[in-house]
N, C-alpha and C positions, 0 to 999 in steps of 0.2 A: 524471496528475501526474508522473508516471515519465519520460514524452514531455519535457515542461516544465523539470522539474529538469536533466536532460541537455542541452536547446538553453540552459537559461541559462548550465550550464558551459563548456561548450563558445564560448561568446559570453563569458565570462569570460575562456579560455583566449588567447582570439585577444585581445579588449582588453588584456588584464595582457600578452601578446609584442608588442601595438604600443605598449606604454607608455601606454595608458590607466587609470589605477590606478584612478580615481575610479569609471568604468564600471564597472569588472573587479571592485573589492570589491561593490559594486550587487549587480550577479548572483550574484557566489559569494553574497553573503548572501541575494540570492531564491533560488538552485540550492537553497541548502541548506533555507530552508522549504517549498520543493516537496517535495524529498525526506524530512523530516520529514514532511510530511501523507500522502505515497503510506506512509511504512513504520505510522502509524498506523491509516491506514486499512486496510494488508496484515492488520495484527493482529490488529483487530477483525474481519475477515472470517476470518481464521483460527479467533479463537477461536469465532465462529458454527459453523463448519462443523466443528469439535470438540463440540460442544454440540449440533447437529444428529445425527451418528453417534453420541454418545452416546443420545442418546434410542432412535432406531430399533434399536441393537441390543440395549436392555434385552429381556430373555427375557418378561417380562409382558405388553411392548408386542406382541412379535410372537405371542404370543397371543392379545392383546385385536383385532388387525386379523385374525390368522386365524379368529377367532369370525365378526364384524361382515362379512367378504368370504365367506360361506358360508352 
């Protein structure tokens, strides 16, 4: 999405310097729903992978798999 957001700015950038306004808001307004989806999707995988090292370093857990792996 990231890839995405970036080529449609950039195809903004050049439309709005050839005086294409029409094109140029087009994109900015796609650039920027790409780039809304890539940062909520950043988020959500963020907060997984907060929610994943949370779990594995609870002190019970790494008991419970050192019991179960012995």
């Amino acid at each position: 999405m990231l890839r995405w957001a970036i080529i449609c700015l950039v195809i903004s950038l050049i439309a709005g310097g050839l005086g294409f306004t029409g094109i140029s808001g087009f994109t900015k307004r796609l650039s920027m729903i790409f780039f809304a989806l890539f940062f909520i999707g950043f988020l959500i995988l963020l907060g997984f992978a907060y929610l994943v090292v949370g779990a594995t370093a609870h002190p019970a857990l790494a008991s419970a798999i050192a019991a179960i792996s012995t």
